[in-house]
C-alpha atoms as a printed R data frame, in Angstrom:
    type eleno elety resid chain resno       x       y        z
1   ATOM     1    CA   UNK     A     1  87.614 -66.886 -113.910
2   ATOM     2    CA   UNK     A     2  85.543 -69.849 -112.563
3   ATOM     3    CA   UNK     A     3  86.595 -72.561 -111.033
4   ATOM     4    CA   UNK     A     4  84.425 -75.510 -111.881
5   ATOM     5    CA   UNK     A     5  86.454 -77.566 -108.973
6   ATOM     6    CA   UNK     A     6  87.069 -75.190 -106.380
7   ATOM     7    CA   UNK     A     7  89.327 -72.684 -105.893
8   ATOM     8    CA   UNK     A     8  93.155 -73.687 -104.793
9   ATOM     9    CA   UNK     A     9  93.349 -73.610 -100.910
10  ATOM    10    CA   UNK     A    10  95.943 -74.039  -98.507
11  ATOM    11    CA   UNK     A    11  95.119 -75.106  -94.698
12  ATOM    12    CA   UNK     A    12  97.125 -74.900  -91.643
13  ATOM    13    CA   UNK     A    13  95.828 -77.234  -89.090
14  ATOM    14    CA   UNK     A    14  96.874 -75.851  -85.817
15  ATOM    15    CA   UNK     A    15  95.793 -77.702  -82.684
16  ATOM    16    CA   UNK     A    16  94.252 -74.333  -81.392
17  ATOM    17    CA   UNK     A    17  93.767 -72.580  -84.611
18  ATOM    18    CA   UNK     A    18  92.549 -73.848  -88.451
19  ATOM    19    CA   UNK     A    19  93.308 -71.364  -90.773
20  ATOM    20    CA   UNK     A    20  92.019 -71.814  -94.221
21  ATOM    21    CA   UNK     A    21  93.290 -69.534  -97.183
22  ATOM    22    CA   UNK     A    22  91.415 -69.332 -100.791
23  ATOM    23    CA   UNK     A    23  93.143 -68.205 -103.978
24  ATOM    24    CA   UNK     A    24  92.103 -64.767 -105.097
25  ATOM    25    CA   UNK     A    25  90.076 -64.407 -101.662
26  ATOM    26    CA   UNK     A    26  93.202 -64.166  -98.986
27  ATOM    27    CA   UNK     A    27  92.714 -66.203  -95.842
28  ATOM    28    CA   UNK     A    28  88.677 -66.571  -95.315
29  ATOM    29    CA   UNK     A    29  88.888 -68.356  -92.031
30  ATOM    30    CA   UNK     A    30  90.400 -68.127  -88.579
31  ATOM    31    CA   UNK     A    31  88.426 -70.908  -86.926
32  ATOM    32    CA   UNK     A    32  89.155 -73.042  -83.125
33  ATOM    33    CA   UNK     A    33  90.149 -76.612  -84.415
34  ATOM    34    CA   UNK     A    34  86.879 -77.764  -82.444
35  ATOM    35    CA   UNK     A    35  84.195 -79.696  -83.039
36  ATOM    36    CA   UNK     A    36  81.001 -79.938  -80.776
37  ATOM    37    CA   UNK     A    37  79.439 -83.528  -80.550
38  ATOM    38    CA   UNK     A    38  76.102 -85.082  -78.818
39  ATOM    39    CA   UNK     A    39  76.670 -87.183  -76.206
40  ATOM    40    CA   UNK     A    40  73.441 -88.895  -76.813
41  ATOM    41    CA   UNK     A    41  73.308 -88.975  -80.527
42  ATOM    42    CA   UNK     A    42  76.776 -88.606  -81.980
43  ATOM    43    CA   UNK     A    43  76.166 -86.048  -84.100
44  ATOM    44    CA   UNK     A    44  78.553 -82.915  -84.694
45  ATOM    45    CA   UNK     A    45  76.336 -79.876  -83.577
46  ATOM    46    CA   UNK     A    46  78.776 -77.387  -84.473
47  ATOM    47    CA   UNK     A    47  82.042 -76.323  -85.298
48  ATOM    48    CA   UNK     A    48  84.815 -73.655  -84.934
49  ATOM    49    CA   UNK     A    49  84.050 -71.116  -82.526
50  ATOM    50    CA   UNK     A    50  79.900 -71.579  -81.853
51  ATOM    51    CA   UNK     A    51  81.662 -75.280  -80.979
52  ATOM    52    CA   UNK     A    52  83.679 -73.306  -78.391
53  ATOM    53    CA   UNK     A    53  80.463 -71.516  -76.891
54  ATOM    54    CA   UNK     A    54  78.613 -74.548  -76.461
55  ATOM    55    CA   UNK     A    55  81.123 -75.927  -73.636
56  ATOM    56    CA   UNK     A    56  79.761 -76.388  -70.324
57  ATOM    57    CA   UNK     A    57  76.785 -75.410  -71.348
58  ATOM    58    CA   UNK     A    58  75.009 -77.738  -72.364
59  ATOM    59    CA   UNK     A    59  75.805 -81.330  -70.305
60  ATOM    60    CA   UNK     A    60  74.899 -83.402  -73.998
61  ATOM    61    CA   UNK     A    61  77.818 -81.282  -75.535
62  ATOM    62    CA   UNK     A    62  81.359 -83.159  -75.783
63  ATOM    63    CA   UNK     A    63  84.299 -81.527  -77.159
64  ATOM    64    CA   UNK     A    64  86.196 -82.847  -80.031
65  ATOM    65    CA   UNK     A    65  89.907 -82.016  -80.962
66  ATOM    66    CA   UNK     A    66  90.447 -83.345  -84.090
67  ATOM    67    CA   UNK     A    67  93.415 -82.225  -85.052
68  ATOM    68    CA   UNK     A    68  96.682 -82.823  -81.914
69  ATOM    69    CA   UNK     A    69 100.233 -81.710  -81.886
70  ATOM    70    CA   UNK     A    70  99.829 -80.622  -85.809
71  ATOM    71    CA   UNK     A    71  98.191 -83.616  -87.222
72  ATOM    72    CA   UNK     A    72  94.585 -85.513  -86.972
73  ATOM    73    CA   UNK     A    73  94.163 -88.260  -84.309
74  ATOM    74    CA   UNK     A    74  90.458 -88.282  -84.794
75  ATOM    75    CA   UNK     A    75  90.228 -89.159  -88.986
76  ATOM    76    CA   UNK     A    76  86.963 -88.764  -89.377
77  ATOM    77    CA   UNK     A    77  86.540 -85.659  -87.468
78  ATOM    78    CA   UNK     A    78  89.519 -83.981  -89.108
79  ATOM    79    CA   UNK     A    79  87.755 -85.257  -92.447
80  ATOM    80    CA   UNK     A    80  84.597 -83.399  -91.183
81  ATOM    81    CA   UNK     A    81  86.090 -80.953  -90.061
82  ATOM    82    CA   UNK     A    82  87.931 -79.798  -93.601
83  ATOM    83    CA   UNK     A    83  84.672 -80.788  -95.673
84  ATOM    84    CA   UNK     A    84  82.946 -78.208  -94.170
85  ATOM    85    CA   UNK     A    85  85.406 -75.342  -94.235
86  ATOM    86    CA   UNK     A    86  86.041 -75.949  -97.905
87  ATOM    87    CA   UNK     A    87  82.176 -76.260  -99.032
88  ATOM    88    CA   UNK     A    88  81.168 -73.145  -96.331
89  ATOM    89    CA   UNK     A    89  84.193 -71.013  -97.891
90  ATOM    90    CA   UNK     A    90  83.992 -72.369 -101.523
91  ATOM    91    CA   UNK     A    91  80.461 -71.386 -101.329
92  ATOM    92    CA   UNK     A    92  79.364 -75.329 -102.734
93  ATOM    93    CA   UNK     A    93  77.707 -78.007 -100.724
94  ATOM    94    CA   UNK     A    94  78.659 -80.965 -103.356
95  ATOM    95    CA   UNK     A    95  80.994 -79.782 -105.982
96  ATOM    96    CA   UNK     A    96  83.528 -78.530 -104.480
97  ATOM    97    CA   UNK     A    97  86.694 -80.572 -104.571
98  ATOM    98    CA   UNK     A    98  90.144 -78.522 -104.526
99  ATOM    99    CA   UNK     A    99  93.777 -78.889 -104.908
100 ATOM   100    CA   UNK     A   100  94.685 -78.312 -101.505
101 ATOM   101    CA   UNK     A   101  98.306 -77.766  -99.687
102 ATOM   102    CA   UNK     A   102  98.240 -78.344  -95.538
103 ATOM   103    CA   UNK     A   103 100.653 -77.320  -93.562
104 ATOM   104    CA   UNK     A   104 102.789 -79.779  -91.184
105 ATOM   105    CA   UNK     A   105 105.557 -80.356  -88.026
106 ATOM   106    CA   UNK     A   106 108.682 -80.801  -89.826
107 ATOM   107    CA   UNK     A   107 108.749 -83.752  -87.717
108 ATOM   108    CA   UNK     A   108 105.662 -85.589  -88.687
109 ATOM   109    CA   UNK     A   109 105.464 -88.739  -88.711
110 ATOM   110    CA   UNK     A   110 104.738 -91.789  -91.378
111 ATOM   111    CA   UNK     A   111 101.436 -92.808  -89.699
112 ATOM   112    CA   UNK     A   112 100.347 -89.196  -88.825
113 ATOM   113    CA   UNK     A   113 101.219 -88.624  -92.896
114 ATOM   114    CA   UNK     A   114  98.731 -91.334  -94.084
115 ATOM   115    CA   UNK     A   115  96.153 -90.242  -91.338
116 ATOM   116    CA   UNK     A   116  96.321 -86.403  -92.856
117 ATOM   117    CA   UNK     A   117  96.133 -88.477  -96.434
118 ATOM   118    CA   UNK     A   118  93.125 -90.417  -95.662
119 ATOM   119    CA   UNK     A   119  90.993 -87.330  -94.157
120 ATOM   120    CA   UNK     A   120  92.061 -84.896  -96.575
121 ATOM   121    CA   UNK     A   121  90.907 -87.383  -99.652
122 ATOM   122    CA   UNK     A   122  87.986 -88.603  -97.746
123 ATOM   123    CA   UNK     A   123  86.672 -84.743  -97.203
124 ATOM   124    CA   UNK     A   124  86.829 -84.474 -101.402
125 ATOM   125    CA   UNK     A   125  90.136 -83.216 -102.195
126 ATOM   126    CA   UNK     A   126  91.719 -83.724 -105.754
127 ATOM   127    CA   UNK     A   127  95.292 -83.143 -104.999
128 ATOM   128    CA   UNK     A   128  96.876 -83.301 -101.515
129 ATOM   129    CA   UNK     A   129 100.090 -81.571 -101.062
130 ATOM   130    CA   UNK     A   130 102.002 -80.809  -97.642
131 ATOM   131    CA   UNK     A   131 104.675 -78.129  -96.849
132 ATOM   132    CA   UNK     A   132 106.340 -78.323  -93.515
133 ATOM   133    CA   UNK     A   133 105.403 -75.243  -91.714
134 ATOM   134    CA   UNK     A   134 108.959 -73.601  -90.660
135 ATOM   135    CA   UNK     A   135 109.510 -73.221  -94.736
136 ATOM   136    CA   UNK     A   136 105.575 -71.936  -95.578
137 ATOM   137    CA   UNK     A   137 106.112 -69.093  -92.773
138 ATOM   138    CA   UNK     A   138 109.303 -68.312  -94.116
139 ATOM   139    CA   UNK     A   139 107.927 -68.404  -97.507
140 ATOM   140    CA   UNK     A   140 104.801 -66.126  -96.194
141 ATOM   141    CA   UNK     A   141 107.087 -63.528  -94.805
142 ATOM   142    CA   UNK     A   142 108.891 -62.856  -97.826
143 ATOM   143    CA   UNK     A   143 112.252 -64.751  -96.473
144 ATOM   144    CA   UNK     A   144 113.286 -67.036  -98.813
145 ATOM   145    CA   UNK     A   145 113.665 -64.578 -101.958
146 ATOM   146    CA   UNK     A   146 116.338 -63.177 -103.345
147 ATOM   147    CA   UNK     A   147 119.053 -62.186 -100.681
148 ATOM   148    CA   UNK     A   148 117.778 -64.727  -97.664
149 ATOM   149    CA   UNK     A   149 119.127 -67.815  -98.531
150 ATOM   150    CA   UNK     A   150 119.072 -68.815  -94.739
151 ATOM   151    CA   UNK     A   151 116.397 -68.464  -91.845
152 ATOM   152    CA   UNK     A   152 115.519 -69.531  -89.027
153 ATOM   153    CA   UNK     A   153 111.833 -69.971  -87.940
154 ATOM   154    CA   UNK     A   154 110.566 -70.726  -84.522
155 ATOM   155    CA   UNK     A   155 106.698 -72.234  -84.660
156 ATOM   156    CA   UNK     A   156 105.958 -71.795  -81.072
157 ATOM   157    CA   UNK     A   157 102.031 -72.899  -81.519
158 ATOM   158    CA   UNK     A   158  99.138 -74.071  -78.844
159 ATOM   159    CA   UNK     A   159 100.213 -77.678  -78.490
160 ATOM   160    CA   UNK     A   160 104.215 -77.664  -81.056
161 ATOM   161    CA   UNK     A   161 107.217 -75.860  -80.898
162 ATOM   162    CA   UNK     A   162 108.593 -76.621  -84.728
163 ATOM   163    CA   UNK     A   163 112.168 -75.302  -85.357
164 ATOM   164    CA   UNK     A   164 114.000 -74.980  -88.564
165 ATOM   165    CA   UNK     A   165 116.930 -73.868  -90.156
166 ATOM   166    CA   UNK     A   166 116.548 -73.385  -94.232
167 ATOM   167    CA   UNK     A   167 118.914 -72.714  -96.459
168 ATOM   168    CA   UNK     A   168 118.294 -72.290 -100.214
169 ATOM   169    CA   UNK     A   169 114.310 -72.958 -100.014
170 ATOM   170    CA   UNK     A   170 114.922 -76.594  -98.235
171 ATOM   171    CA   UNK     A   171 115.293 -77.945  -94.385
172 ATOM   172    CA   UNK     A   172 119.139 -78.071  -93.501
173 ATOM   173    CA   UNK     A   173 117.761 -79.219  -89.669
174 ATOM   174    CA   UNK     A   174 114.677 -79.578  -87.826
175 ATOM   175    CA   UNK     A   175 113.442 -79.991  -84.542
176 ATOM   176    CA   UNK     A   176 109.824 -80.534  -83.417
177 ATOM   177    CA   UNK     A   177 109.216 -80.981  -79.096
178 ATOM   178    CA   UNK     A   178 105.609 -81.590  -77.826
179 ATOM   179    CA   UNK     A   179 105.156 -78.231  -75.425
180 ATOM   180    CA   UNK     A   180 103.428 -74.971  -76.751
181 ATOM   181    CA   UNK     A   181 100.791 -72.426  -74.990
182 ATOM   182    CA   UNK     A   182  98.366 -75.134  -73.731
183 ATOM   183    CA   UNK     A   183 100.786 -76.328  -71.253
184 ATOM   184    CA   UNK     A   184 101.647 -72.707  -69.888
185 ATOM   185    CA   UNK     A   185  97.604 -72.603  -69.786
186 ATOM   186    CA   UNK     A   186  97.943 -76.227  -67.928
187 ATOM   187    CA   UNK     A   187 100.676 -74.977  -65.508
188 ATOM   188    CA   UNK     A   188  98.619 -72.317  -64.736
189 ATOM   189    CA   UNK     A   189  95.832 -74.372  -63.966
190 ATOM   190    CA   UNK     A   190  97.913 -76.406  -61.714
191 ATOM   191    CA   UNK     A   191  99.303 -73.690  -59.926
192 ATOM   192    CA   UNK     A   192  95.564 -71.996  -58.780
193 ATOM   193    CA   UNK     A   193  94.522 -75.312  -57.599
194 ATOM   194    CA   UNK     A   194  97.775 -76.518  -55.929
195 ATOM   195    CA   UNK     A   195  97.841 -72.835  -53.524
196 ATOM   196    CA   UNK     A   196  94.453 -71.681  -54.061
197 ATOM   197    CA   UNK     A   197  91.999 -74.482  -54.140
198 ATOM   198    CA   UNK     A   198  90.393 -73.174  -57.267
199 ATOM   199    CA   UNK     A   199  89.761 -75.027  -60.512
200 ATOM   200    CA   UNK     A   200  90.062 -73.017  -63.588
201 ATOM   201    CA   UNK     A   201  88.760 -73.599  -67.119
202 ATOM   202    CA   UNK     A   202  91.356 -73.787  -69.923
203 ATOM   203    CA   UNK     A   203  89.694 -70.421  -71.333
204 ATOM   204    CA   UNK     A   204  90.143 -68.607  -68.053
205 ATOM   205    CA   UNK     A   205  93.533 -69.524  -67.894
206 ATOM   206    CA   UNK     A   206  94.463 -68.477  -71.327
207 ATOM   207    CA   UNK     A   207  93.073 -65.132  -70.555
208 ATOM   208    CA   UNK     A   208  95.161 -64.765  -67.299
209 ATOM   209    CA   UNK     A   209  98.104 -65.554  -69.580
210 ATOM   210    CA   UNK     A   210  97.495 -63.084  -72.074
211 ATOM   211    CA   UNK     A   211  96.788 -60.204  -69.172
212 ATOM   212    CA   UNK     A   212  99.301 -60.221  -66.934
213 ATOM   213    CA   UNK     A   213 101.676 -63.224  -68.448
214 ATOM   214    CA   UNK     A   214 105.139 -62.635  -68.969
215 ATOM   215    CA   UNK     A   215 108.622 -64.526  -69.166
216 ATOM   216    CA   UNK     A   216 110.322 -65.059  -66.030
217 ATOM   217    CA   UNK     A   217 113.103 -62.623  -66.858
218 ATOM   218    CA   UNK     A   218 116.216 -60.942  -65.115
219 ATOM   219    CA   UNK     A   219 115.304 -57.162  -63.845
220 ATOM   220    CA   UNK     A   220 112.024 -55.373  -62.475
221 ATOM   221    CA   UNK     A   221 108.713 -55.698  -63.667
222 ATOM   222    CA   UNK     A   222 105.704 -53.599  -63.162
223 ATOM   223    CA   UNK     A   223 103.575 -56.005  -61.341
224 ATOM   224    CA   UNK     A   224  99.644 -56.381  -63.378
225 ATOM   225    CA   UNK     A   225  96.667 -57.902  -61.757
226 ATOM   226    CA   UNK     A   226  93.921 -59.766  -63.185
227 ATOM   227    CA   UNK     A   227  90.615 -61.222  -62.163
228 ATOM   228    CA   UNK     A   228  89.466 -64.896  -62.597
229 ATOM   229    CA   UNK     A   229  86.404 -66.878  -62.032
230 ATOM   230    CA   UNK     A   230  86.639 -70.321  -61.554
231 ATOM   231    CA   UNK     A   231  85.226 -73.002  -58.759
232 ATOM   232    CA   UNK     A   232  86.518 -73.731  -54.927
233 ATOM   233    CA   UNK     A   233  87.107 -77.396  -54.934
234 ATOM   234    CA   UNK     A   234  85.940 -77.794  -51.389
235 ATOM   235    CA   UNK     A   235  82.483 -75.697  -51.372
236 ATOM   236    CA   UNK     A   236  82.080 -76.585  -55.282
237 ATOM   237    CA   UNK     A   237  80.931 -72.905  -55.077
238 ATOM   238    CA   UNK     A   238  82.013 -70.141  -57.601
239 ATOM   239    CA   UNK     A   239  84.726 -68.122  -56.619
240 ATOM   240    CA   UNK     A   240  86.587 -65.483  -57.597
241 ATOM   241    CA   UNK     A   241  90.328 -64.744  -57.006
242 ATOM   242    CA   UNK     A   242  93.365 -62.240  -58.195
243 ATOM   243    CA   UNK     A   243  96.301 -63.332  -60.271
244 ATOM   244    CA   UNK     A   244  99.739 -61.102  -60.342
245 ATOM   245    CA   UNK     A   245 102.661 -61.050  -62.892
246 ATOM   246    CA   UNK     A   246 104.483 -62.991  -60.393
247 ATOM   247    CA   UNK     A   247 102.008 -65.874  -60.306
248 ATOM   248    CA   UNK     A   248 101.914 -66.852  -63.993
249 ATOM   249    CA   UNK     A   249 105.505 -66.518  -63.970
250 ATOM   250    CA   UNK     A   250 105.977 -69.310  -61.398
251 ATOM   251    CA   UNK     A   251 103.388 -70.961  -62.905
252 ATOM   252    CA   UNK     A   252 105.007 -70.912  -66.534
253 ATOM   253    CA   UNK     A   253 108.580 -71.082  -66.180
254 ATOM   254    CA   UNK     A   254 108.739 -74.836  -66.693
255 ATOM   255    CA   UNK     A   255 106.732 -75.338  -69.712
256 ATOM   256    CA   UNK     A   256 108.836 -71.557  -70.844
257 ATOM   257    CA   UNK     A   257 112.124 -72.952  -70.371
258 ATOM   258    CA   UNK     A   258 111.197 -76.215  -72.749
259 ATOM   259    CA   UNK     A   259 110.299 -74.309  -75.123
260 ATOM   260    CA   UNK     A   260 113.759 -72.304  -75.255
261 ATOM   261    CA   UNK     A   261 115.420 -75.647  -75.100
262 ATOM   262    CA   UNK     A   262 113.485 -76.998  -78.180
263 ATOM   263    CA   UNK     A   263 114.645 -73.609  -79.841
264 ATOM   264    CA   UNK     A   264 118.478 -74.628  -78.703
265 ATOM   265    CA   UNK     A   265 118.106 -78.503  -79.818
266 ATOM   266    CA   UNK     A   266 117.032 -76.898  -83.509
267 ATOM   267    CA   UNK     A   267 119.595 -75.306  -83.917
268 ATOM   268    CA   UNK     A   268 122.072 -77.989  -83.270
269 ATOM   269    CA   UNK     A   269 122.426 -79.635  -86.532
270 ATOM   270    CA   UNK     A   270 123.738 -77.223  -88.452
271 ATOM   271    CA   UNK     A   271 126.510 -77.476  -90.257
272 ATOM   272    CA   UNK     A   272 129.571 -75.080  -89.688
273 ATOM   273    CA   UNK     A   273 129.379 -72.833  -92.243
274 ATOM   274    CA   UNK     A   274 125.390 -72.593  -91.777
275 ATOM   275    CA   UNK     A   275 125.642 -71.975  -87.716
276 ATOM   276    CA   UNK     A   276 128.376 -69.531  -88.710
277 ATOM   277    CA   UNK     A   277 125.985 -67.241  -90.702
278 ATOM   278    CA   UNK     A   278 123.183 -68.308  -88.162
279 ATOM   279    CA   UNK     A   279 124.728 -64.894  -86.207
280 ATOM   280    CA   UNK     A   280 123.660 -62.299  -88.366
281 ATOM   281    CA   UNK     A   281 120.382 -64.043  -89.105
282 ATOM   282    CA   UNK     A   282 118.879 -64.548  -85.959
283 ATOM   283    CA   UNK     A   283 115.912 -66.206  -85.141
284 ATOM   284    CA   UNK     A   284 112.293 -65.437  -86.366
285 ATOM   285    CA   UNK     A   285 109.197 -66.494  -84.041
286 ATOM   286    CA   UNK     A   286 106.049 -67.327  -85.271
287 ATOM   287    CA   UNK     A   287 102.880 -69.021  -83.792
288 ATOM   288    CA   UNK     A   288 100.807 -67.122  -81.038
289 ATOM   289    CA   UNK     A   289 102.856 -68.416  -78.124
290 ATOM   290    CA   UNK     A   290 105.872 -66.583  -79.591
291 ATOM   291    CA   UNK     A   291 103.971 -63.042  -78.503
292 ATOM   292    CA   UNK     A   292 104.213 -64.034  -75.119
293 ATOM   293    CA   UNK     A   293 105.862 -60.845  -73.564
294 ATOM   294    CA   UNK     A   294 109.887 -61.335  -73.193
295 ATOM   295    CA   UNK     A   295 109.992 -64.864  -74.837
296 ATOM   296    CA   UNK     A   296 111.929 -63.248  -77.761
297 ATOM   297    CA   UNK     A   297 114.406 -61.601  -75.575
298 ATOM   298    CA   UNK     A   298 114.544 -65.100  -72.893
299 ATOM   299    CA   UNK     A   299 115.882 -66.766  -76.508
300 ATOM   300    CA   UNK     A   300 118.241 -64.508  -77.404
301 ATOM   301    CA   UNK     A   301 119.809 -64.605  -73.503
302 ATOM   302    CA   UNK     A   302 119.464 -68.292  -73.772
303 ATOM   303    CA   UNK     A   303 121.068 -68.883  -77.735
304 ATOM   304    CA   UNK     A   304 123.028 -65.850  -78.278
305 ATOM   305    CA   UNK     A   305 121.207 -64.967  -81.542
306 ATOM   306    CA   UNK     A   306 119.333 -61.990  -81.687
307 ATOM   307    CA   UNK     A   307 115.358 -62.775  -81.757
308 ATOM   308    CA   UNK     A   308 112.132 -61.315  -82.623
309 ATOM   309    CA   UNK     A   309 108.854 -61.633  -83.608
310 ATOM   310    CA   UNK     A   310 107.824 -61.939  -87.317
311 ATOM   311    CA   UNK     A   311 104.196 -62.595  -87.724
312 ATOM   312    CA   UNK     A   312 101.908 -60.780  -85.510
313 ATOM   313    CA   UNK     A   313  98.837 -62.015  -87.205
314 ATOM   314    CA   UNK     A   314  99.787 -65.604  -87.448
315 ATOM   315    CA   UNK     A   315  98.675 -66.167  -91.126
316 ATOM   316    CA   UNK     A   316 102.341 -66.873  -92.180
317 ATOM   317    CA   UNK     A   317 101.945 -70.101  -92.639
318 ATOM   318    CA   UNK     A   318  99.047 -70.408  -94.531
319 ATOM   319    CA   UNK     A   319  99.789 -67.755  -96.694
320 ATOM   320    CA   UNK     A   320 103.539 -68.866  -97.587
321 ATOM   321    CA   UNK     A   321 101.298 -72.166  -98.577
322 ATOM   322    CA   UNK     A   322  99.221 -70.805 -100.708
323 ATOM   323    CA   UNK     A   323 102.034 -69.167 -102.410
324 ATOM   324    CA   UNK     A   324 104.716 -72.089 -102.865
325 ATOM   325    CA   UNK     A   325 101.327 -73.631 -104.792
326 ATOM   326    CA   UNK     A   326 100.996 -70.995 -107.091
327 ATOM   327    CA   UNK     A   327 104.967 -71.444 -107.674
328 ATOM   328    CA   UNK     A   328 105.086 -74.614 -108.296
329 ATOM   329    CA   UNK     A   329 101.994 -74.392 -110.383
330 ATOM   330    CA   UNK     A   330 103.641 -71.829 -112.573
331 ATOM   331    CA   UNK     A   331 107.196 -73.608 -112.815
332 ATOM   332    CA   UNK     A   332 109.175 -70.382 -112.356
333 ATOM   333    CA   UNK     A   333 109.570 -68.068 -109.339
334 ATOM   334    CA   UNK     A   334 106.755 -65.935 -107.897
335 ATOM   335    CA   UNK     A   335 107.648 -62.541 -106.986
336 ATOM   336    CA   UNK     A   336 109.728 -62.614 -103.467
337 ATOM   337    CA   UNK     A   337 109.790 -66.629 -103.300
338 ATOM   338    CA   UNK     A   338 112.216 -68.851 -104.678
339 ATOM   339    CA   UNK     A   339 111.019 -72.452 -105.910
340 ATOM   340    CA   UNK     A   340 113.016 -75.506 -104.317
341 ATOM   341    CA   UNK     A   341 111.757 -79.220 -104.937
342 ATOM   342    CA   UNK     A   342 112.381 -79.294 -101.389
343 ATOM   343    CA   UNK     A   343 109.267 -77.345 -100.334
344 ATOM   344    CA   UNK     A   344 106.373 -79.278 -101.658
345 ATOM   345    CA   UNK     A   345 105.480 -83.127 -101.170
346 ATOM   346    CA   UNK     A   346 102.694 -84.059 -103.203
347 ATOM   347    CA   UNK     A   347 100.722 -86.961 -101.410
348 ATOM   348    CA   UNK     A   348  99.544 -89.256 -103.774
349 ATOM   349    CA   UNK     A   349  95.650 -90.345 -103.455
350 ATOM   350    CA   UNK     A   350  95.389 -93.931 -102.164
């Protein structure tokens, strides 16, 4: 069948990560939320990961985040930014203008709401409608059918740690805190410098985190090494230098034990006869942070509910938005999802 207007789509806007999903295509993109933009001209150069390449490279390239903590705080970039996904993955330069759903924090705010509003009608959209994102991974791993009535989903993303407890397809409580896997990267960062004298890019830092990165955790560890290239702030010289297990753990235990806190605080407002089944649920993680090694079994030491980790891939979200669509659309249950009016917000367009 063709779609004269575009295909339906559903976007999660991650402040690392945009992941775009088409209907009857699957999820088509896995993109950096970056932009790339001329210092002398303005212009947007590129986008998504030749964006990311560009850095440093080139002293006319500045880097643009569009999209922060979940939402756009550059509108017009975020409105650029979606334009172009939809017409490169719709396969249209000018026509294409689909019903879209996003993804959001649970905790998003009124002015963050109309921001999202204004870029997503201002990139061409038809029909804007959001889904906060504990419910569309919940929905995209099959949890909210027939015989879940409650879950529990960690988001543990690059910049959000989004926690919430459903309970017959809607939010019973919710908790959103501002610390994610850029501020382990960060810590880390600060760490090299502060005993080493060496400043790191965010990129080298990440990949020190996912070599030898693990939670600070009770018992022995085989001790990993790693090898990192950054510059001696006193020469201004490259150098090179050796991170252990034992260093990122220092380094992250901070930003670690926020996020387990955020995970507690979510879990706070439920009711007594929720928190009471809350034991033989446990607690899913999603989000790429979550696959940080031991984080799964720090939070189960930490909350007494057993933990673990539900989407590898990280397309939960995206997909479980692209499905509550077609539910609603249909106005009776998809297979393995259970409709609630609770799930979607349409946005009206201004």
């Amino acid at each position: 069948m063709w779609h004269y207007a575009g295909r339906d789509t559903a976007i999660d806007l991650g402040s690392a990560t945009v992941r775009m999903h088409v209907e009857d295509r699957g999820v088509v993109c896995r993109e950096p939320s970056l932009l790339a933009r001329s210092r002398r001209t303005g212009a947007i150069l590129a986008l998504g990961a030749p964006a990311l390449r560009m850095v440093g490279r080139d002293p006319d390239v500045r880097l643009v985040r569009p999209i922060r903590e979940g939402a756009p705080t550059e509108t017009d970039e975020a409105e650029y930014l979606m334009r172009q996904l939809v017409r490169i993955h719709h396969r249209r330069r000018l026509m294409a203008r689909p019903r879209l759903v996003i993804t959001v924090p649970s905790g998003m705010t009124s002015v963050h709401y109309r921001a999202l509003q204004f870029s997503a009608y201002q990139a061409g959209v038809r029909r804007l409608t959001v889904v906060p994102t504990p419910i569309a991974a919940a929905v995209g791993m099959g949890m909210t059918g027939r015989g879940h009535e409650i879950a529990v989903i960690a988001d543990i993303g690059a910049e959000l740690t989004d926690v919430g407890v459903i309970a017959f397809g809607g939010l019973v409580t919710s908790h959103t805190a501002a610390v994610g896997g850029a501020d382990l990267d960060r810590a880390i960062i600060a760490l090299v410098k502060r005993e080493h004298g060496v400043d790191l890019s965010a990129e080298a830092a990440e990949a020190a985190k996912i070599a030898v990165g693990t939670v600070p955790t009770l018992g022995r560890h085989a001790v990993r090494r790693t090898v990192v290239d950054g510059r001696d702030l006193q020469s201004g010289l490259p150098r090179r230098l050796i991170l252990t297990t034992s260093d990122v753990q220092r380094a992250i235990e901070g930003p670690v034990s926020r996020i387990v806190e955020a995970v507690h605080q979510g879990l706070r407002g439920c009711t007594p006869e929720v928190a009471g089944e809350l034991l033989a649920v446990g607690i899913t993680l999603t989000g790429g942070t979550s696959r940080l090694p031991g984080l799964e079994k720090l939070i189960q030491e930490r909350t007494g509910l057993g933990a673990c980790i539900g989407d590898a891939s990280g397309d939960a979200a995206v997909i479980g938005a692209a499905r509550v669509q077609r539910t609603n659309d249909s106005q009776k249950p998809a297979r393995d999802v259970t409709p609630h009016p609770r799930l979607l917000r349409t946005v009206p367009q201004p």
